[in-house]
C-alpha positions in Angstrom: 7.1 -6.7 55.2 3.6 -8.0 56.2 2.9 -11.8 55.0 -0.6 -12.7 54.2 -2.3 -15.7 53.1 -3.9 -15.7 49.5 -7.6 -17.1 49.7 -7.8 -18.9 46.5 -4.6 -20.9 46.4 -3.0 -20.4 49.9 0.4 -19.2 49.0 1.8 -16.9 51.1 2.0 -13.1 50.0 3.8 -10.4 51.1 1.8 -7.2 51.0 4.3 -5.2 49.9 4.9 -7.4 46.5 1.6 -8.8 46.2 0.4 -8.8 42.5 -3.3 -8.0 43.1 -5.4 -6.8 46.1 -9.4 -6.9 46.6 -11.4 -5.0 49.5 -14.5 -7.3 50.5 -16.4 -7.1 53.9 -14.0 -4.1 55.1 -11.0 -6.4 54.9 -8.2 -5.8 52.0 -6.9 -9.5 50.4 -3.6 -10.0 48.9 -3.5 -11.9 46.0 -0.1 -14.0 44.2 -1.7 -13.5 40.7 -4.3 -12.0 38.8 -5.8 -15.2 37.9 -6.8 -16.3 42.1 -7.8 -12.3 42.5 -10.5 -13.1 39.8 -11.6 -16.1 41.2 -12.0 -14.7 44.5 -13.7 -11.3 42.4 -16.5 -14.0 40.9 -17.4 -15.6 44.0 -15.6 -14.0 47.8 -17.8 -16.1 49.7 -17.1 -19.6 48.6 -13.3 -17.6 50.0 -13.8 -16.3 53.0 -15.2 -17.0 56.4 -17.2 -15.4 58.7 -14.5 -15.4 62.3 -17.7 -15.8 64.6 -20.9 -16.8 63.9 -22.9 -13.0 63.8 -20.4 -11.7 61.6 -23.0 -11.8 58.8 -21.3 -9.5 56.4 -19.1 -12.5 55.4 -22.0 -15.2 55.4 -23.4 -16.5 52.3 -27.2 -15.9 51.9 -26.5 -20.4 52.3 -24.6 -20.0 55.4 -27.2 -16.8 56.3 -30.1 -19.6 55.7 -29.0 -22.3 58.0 -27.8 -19.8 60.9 -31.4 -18.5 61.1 -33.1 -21.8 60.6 -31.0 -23.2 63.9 -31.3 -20.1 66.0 -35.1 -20.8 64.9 -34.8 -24.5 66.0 -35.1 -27.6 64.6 -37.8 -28.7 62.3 -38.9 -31.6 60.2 -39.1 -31.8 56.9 -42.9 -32.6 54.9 
């Protein structure tokens, strides 16, 4: 019995009764109800989070945008 965390509502999910999975990023999610596993199906990024900061498989193109703009330094805006 593995216990997991479902990444739209936060309930806790056993793997082995879990109503729905999803594979995103090379990483399975386990899901209480169909409903959060189509939530997380529309939009996986606004549901997961990148573990460290190069892990750019799990980065929004938002969160992609602002991690090159400070590696680039800071600018001023017009």
């Amino acid at each position: 019995m593995t216990k997991h965390i479902d990444p739209v509502c936060g309930m806790e999910v056993d793997s082995s009764r879990a109503a729905v999975q999803e594979t995103f990023g090379g990483k399975t999610y386990y899901f209480c109800s169909a409903h959060c596993r189509e939530s997380f199906a529309k939009t996986p990024t606004a549901y997961v989070h990148a573990e460290k900061p190069d892990d750019k498989k799990t980065l929004g193109a938002w969160a992609r945008t602002l991690l090159r703009l400070t590696k680039n330094g800071p600018t001023t805006a017009p």
